[in-house]
mmCIF file as Biopython writes it, N, C-alpha, C and O atoms, coordinates in Angstrom:
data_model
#
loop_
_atom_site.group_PDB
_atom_site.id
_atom_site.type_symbol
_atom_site.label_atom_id
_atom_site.label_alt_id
_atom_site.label_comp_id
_atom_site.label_asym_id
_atom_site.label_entity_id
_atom_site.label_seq_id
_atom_site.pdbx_PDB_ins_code
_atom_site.Cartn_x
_atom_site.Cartn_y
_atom_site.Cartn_z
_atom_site.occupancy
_atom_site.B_iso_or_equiv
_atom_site.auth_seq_id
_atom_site.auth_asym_id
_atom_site.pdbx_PDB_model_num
ATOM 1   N N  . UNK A ? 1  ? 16.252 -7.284 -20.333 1.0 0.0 1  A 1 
ATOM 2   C CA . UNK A ? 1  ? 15.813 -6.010 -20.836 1.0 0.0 1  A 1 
ATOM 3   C C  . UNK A ? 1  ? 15.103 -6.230 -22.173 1.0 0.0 1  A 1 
ATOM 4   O O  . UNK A ? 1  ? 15.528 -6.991 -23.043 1.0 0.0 1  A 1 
ATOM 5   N N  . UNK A ? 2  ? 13.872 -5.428 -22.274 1.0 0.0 2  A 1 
ATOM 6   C CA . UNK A ? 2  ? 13.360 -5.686 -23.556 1.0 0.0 2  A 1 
ATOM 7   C C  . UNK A ? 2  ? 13.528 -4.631 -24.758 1.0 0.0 2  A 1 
ATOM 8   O O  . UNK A ? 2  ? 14.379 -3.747 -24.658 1.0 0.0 2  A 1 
ATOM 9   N N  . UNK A ? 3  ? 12.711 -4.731 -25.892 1.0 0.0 3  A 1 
ATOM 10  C CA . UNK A ? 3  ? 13.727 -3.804 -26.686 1.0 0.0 3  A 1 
ATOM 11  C C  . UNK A ? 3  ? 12.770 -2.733 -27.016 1.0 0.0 3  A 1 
ATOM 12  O O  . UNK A ? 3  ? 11.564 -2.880 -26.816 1.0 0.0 3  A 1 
ATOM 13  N N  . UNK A ? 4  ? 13.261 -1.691 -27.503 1.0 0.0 4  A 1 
ATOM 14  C CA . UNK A ? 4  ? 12.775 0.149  -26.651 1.0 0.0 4  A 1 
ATOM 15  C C  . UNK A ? 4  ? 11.724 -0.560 -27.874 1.0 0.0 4  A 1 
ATOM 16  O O  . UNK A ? 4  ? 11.822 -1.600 -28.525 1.0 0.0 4  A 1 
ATOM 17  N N  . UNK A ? 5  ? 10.770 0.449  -27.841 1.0 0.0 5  A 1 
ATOM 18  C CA . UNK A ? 5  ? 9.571  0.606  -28.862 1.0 0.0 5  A 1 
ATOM 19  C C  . UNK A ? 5  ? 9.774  2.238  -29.371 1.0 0.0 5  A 1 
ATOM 20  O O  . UNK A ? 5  ? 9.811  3.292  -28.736 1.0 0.0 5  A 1 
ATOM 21  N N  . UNK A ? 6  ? 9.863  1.978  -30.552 1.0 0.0 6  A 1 
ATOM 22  C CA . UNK A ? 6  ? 9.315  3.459  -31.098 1.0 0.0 6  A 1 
ATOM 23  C C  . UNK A ? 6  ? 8.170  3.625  -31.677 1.0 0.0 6  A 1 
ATOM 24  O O  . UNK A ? 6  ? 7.542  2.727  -32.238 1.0 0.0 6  A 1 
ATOM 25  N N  . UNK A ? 7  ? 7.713  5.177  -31.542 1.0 0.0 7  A 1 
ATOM 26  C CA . UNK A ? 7  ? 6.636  5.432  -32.202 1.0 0.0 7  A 1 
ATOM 27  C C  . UNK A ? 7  ? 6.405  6.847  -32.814 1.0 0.0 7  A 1 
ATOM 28  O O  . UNK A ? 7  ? 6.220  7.799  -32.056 1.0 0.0 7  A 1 
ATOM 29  N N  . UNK A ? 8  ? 6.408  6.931  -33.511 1.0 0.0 8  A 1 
ATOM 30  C CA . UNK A ? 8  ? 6.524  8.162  -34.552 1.0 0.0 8  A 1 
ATOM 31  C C  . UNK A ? 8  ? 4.777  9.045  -34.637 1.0 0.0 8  A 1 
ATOM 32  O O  . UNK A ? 8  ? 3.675  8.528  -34.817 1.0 0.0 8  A 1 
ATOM 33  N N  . UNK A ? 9  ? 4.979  9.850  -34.520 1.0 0.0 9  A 1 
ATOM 34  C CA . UNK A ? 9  ? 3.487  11.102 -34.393 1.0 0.0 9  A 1 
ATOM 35  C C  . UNK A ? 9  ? 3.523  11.298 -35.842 1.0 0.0 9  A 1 
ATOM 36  O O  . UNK A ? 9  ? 4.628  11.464 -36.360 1.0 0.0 9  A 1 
ATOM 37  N N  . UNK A ? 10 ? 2.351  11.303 -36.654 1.0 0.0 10 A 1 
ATOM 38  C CA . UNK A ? 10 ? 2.393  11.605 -37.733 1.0 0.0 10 A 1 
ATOM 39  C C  . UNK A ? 10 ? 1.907  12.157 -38.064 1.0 0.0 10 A 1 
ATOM 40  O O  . UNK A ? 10 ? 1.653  12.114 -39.268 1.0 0.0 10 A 1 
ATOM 41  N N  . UNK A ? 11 ? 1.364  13.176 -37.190 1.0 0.0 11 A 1 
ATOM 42  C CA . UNK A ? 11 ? 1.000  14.749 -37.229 1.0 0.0 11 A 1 
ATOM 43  C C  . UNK A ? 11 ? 2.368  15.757 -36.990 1.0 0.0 11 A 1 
ATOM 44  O O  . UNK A ? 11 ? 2.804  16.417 -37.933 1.0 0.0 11 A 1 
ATOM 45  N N  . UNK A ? 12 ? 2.913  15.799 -35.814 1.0 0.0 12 A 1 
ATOM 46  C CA . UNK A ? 12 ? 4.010  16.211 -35.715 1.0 0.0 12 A 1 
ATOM 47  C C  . UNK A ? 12 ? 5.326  15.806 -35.952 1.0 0.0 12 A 1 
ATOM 48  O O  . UNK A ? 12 ? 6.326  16.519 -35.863 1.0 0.0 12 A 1 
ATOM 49  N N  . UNK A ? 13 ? 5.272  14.542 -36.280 1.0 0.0 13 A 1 
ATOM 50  C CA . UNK A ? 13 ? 6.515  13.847 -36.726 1.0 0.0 13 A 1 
ATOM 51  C C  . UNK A ? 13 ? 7.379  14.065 -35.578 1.0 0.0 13 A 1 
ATOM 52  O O  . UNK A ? 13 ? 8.441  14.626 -35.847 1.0 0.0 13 A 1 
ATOM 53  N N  . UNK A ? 14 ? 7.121  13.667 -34.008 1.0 0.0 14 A 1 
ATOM 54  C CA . UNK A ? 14 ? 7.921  13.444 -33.321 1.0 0.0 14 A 1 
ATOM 55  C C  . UNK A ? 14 ? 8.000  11.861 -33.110 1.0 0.0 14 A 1 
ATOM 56  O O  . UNK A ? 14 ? 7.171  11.027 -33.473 1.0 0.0 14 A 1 
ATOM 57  N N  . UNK A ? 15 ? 9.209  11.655 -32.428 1.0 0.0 15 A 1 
ATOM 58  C CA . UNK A ? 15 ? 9.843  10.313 -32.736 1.0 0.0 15 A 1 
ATOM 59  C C  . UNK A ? 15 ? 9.766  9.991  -31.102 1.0 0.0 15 A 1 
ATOM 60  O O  . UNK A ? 15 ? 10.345 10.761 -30.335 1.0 0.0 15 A 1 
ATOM 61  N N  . UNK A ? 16 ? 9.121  8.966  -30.643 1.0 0.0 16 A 1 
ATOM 62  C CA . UNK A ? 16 ? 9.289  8.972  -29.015 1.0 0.0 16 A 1 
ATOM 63  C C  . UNK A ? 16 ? 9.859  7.291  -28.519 1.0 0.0 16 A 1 
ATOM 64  O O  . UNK A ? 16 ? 9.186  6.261  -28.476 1.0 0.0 16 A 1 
ATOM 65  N N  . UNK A ? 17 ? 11.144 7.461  -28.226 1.0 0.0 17 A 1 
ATOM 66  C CA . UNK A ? 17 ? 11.646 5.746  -27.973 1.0 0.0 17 A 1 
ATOM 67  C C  . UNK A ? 17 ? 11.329 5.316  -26.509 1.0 0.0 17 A 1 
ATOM 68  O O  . UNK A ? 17 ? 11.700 5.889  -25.485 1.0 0.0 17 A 1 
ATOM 69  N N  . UNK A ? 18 ? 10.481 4.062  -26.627 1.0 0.0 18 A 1 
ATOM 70  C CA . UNK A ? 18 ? 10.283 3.794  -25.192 1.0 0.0 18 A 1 
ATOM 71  C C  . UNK A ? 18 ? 11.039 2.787  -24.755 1.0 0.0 18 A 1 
ATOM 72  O O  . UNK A ? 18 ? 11.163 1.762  -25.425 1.0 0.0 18 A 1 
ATOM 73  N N  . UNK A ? 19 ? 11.649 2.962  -23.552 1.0 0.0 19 A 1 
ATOM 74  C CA . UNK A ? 19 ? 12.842 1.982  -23.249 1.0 0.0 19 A 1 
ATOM 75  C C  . UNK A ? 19 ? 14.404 2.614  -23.519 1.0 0.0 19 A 1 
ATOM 76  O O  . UNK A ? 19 ? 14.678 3.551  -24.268 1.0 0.0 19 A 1 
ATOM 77  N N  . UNK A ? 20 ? 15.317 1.841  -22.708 1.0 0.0 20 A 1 
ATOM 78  C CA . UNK A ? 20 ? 16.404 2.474  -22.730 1.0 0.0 20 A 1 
ATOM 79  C C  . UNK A ? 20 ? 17.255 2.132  -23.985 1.0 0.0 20 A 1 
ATOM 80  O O  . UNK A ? 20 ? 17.411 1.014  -24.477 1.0 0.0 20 A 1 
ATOM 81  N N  . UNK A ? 21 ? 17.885 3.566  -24.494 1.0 0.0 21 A 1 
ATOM 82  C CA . UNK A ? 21 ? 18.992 3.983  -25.603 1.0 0.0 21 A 1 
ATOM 83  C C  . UNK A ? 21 ? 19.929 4.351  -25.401 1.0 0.0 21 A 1 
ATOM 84  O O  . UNK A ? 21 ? 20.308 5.168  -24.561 1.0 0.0 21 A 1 
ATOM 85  N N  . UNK A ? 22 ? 20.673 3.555  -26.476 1.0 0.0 22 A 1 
ATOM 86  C CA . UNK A ? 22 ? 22.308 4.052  -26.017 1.0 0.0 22 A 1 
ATOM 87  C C  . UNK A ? 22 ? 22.700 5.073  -27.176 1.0 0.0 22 A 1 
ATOM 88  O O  . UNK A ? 22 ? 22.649 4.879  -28.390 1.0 0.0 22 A 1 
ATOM 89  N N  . UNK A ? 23 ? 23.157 6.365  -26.392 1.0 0.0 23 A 1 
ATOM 90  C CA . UNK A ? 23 ? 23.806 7.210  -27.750 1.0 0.0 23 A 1 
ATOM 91  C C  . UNK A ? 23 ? 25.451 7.052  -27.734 1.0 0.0 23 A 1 
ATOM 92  O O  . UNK A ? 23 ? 26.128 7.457  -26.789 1.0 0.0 23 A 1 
ATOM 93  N N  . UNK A ? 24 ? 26.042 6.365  -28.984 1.0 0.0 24 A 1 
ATOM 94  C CA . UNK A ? 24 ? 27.007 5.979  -29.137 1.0 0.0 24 A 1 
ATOM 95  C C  . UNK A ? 24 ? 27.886 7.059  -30.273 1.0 0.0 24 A 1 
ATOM 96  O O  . UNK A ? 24 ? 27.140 7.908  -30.761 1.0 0.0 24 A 1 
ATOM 97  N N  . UNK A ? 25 ? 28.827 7.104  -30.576 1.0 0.0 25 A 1 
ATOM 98  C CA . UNK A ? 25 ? 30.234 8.010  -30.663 1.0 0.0 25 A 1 
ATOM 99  C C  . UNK A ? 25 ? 29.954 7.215  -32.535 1.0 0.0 25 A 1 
ATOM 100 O O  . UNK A ? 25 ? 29.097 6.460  -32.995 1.0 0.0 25 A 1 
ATOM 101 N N  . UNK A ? 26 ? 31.098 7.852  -33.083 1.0 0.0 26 A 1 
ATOM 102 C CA . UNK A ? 26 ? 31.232 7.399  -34.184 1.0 0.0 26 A 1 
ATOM 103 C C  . UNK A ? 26 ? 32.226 5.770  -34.459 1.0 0.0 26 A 1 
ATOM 104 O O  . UNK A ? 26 ? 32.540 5.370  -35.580 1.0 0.0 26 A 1 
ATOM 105 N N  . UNK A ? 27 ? 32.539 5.117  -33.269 1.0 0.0 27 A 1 
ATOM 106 C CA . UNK A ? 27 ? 33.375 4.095  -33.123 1.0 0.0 27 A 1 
ATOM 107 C C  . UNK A ? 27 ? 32.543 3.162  -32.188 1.0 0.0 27 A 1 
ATOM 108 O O  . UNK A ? 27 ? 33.041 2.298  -31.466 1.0 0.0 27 A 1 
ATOM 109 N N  . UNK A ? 28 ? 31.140 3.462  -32.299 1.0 0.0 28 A 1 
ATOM 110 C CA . UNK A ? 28 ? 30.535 2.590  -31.515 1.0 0.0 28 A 1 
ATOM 111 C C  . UNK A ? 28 ? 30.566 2.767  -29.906 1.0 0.0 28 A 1 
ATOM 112 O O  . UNK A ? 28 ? 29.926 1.916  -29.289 1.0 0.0 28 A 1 
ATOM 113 N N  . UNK A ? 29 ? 31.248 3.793  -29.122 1.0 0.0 29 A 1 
ATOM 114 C CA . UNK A ? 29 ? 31.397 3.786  -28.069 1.0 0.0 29 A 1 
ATOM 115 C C  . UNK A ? 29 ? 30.590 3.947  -27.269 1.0 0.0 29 A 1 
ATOM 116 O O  . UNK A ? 29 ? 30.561 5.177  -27.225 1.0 0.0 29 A 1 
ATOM 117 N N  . UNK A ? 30 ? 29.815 3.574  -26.508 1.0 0.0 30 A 1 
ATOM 118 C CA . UNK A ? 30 ? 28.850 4.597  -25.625 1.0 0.0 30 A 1 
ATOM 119 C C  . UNK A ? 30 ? 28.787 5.814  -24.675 1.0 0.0 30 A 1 
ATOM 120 O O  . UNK A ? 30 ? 29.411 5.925  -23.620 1.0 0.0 30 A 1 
ATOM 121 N N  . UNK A ? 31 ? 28.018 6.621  -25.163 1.0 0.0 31 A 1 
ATOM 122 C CA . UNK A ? 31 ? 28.646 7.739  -24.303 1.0 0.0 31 A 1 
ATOM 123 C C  . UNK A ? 31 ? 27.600 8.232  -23.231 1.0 0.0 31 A 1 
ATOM 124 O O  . UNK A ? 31 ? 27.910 9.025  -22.342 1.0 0.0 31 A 1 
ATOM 125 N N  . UNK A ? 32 ? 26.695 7.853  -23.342 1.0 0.0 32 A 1 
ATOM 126 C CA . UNK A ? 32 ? 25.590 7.710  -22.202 1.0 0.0 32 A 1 
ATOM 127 C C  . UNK A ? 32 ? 23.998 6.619  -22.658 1.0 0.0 32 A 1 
ATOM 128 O O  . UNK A ? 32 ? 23.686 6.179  -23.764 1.0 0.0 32 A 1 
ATOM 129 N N  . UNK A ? 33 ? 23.442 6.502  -21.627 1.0 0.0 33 A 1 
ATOM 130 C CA . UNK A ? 33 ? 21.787 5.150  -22.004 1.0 0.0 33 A 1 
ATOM 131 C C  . UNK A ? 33 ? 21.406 6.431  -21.083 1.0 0.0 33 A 1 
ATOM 132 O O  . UNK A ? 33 ? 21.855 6.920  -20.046 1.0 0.0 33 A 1 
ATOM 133 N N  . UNK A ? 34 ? 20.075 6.803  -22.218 1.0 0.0 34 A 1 
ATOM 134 C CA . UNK A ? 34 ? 18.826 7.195  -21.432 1.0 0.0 34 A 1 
ATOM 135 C C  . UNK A ? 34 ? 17.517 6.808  -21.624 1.0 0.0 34 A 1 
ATOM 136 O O  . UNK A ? 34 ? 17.360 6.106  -22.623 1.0 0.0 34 A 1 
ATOM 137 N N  . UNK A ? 35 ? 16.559 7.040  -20.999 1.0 0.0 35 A 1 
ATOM 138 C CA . UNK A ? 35 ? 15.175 6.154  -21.200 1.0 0.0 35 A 1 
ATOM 139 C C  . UNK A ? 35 ? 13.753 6.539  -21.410 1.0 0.0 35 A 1 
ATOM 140 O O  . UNK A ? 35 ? 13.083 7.025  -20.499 1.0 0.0 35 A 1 
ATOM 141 N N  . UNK A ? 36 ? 13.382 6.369  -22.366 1.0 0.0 36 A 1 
ATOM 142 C CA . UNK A ? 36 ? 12.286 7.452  -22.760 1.0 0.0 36 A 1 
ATOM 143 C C  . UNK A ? 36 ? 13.023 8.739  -23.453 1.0 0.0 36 A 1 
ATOM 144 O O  . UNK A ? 36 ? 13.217 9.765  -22.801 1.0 0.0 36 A 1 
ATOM 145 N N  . UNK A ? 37 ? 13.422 8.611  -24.826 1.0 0.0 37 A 1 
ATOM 146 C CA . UNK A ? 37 ? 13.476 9.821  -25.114 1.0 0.0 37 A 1 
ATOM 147 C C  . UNK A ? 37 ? 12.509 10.374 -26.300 1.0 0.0 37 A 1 
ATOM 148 O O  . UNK A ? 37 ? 11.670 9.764  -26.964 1.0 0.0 37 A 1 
ATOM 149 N N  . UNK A ? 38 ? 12.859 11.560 -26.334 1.0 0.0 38 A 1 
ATOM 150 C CA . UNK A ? 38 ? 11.352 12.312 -27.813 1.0 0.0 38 A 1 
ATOM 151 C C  . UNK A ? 38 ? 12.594 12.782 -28.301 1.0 0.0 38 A 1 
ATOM 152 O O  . UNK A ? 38 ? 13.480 13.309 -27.627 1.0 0.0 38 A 1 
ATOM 153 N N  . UNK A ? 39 ? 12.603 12.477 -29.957 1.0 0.0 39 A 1 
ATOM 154 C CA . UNK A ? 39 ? 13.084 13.741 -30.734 1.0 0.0 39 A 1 
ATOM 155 C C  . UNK A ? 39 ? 12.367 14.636 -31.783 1.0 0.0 39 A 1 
ATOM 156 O O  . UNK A ? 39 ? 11.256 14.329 -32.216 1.0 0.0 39 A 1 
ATOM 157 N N  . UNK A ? 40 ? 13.003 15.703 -32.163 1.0 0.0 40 A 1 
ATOM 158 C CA . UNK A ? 40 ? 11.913 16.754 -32.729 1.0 0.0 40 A 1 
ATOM 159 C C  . UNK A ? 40 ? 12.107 16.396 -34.366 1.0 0.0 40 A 1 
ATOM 160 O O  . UNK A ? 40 ? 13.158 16.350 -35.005 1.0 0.0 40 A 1 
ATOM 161 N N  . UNK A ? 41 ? 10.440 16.108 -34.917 1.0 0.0 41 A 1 
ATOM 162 C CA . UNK A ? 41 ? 10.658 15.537 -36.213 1.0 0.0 41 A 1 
ATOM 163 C C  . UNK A ? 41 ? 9.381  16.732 -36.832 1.0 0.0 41 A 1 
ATOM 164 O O  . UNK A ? 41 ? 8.636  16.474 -37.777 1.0 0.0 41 A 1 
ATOM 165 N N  . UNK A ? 42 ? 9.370  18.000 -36.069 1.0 0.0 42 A 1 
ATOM 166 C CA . UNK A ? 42 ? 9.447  19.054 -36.593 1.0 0.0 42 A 1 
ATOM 167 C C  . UNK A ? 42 ? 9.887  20.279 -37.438 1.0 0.0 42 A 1 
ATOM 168 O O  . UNK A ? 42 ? 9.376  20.969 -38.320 1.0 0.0 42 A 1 
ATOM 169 N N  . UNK A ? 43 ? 11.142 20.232 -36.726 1.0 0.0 43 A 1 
ATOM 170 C CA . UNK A ? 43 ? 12.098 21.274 -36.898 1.0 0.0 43 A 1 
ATOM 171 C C  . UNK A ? 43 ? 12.367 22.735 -35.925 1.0 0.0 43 A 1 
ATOM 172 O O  . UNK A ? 43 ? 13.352 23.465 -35.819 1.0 0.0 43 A 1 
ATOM 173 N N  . UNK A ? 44 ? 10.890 22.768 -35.240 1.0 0.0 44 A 1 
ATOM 174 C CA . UNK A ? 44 ? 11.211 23.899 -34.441 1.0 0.0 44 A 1 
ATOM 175 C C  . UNK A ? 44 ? 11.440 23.673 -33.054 1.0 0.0 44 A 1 
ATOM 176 O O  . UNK A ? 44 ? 11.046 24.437 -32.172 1.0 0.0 44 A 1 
ATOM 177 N N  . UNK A ? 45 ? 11.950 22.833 -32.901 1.0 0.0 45 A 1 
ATOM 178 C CA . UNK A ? 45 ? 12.546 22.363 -31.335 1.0 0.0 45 A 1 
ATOM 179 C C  . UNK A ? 45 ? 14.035 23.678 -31.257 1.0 0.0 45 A 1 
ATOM 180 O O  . UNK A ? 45 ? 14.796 24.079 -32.137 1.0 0.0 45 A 1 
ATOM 181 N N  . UNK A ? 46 ? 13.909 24.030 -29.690 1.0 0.0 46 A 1 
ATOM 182 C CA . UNK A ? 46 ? 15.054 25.110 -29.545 1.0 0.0 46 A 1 
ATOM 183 C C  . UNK A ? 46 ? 15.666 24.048 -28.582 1.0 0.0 46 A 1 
ATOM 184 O O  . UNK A ? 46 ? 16.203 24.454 -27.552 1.0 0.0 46 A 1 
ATOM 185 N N  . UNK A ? 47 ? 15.621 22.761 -28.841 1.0 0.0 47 A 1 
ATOM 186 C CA . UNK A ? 47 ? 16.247 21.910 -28.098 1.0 0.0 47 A 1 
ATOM 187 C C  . UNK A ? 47 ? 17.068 21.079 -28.759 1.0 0.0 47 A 1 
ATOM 188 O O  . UNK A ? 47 ? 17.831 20.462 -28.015 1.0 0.0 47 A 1 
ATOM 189 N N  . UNK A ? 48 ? 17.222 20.741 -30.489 1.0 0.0 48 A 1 
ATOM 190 C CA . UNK A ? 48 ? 17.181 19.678 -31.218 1.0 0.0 48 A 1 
ATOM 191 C C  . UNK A ? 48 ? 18.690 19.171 -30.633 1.0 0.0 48 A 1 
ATOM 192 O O  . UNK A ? 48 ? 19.515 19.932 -30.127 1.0 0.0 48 A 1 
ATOM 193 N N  . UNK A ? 49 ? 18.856 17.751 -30.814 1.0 0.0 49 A 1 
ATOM 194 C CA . UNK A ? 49 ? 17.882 16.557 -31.574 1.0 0.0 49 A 1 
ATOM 195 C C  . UNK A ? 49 ? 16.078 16.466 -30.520 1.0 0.0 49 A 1 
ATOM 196 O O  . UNK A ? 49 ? 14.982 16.176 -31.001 1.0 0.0 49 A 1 
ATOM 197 N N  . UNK A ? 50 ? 16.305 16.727 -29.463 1.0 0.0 50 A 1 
ATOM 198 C CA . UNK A ? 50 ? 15.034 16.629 -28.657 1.0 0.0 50 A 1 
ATOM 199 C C  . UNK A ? 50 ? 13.590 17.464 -29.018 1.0 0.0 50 A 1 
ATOM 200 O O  . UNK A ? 50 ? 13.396 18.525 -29.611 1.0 0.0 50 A 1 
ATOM 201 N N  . UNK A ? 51 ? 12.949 16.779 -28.574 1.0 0.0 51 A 1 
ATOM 202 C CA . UNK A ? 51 ? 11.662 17.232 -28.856 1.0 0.0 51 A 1 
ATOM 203 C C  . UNK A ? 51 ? 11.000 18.812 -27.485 1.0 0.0 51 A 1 
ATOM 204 O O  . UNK A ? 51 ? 10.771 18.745 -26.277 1.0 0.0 51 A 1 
ATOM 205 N N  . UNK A ? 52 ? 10.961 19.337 -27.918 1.0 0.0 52 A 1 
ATOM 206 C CA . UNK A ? 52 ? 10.554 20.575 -26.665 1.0 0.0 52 A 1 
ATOM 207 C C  . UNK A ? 52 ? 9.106  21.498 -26.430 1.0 0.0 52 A 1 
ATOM 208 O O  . UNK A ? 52 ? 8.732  22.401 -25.682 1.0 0.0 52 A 1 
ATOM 209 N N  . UNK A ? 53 ? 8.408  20.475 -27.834 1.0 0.0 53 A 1 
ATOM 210 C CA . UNK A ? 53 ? 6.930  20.446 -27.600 1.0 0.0 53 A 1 
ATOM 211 C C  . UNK A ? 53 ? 6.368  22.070 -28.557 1.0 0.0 53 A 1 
ATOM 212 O O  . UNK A ? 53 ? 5.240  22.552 -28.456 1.0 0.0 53 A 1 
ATOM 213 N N  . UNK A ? 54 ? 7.377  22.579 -29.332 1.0 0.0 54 A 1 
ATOM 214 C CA . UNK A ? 54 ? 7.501  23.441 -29.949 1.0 0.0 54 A 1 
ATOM 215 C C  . UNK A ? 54 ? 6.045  23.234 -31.107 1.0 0.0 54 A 1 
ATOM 216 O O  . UNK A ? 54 ? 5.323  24.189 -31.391 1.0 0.0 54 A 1 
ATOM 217 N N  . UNK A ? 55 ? 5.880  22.161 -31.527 1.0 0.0 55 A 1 
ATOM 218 C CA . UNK A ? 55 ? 4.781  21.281 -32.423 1.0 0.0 55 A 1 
ATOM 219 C C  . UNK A ? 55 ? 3.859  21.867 -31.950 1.0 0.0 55 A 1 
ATOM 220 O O  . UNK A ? 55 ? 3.286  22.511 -32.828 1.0 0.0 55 A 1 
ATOM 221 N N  . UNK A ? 56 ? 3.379  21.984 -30.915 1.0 0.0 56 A 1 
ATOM 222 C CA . UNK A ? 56 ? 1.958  22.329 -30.478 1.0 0.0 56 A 1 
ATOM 223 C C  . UNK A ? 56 ? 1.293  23.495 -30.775 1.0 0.0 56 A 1 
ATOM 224 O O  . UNK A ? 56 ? 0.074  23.569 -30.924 1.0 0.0 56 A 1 
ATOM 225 N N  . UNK A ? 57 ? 2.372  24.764 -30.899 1.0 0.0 57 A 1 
ATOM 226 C CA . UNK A ? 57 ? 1.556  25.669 -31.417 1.0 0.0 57 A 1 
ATOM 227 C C  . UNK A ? 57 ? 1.559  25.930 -33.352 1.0 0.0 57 A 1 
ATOM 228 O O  . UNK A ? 57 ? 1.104  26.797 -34.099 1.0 0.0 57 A 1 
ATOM 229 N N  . UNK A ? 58 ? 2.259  24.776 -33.520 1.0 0.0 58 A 1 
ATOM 230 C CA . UNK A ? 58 ? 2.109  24.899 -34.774 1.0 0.0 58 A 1 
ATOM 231 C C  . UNK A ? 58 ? 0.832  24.132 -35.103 1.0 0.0 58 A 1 
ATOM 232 O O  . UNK A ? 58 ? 0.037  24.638 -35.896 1.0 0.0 58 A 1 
ATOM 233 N N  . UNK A ? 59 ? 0.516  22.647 -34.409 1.0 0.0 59 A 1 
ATOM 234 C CA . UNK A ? 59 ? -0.367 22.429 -34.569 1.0 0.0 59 A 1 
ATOM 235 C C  . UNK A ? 59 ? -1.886 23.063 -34.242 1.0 0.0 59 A 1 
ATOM 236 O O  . UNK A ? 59 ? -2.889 22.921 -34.941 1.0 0.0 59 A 1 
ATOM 237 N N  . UNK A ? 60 ? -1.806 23.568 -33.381 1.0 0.0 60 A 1 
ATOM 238 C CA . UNK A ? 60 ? -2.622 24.962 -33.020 1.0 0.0 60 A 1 
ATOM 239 C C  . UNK A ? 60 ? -3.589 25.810 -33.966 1.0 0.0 60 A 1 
ATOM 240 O O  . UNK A ? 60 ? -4.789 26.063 -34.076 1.0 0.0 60 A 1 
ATOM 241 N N  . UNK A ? 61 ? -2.175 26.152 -34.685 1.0 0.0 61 A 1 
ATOM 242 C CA . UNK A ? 61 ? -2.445 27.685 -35.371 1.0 0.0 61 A 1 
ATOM 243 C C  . UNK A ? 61 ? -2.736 26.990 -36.695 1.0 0.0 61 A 1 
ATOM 244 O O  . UNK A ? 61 ? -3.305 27.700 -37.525 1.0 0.0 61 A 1 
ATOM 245 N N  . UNK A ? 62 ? -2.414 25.556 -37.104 1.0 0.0 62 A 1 
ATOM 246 C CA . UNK A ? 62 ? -2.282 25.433 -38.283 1.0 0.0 62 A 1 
ATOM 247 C C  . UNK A ? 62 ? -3.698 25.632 -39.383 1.0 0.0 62 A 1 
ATOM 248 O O  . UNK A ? 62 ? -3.656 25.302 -40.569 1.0 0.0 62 A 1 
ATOM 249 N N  . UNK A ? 63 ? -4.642 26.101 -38.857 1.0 0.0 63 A 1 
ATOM 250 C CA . UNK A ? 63 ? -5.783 26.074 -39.501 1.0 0.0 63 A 1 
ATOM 251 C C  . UNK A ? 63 ? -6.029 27.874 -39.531 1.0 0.0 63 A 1 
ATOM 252 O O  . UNK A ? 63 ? -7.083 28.184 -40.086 1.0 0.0 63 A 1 
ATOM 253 N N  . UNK A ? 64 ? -5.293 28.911 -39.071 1.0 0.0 64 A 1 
ATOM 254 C CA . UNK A ? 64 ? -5.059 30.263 -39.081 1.0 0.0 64 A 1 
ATOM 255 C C  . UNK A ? 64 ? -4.030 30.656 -40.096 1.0 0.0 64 A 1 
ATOM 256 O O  . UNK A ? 64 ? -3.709 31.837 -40.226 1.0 0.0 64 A 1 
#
């Protein structure tokens, strides 16, 4: 397995990991691996930590 790639939008500041992640517990535990994930480095995600594409109409409007 190789190791995820991230890449950060620096317009929207979303965070997108490619390759599989483990979200682990405060003792290191794992509590599920998923693959490909986005998180919202917006703030207006009605999804957070995930990304829900909420960015777009901000980027949109941002010149209104």
């Amino acid at each position: 397995m190789g190791n995820a790639r991230i890449y950060i939008n620096p317009v929207s500041g979303s965070i997108k990991i490619i390759g599989p992640v483990d979200f682990v517990d405060h003792e290191g535990n794992v509590l599920e691996t998923k693959e490909n994930v986005k998180f919202c480095g917006c703030g207006l995600s009605k999804d957070k930590p995930n990304c829900d594409g909420s960015h777009r109409d901000k980027l949109v409007n941002k010149d209104n």
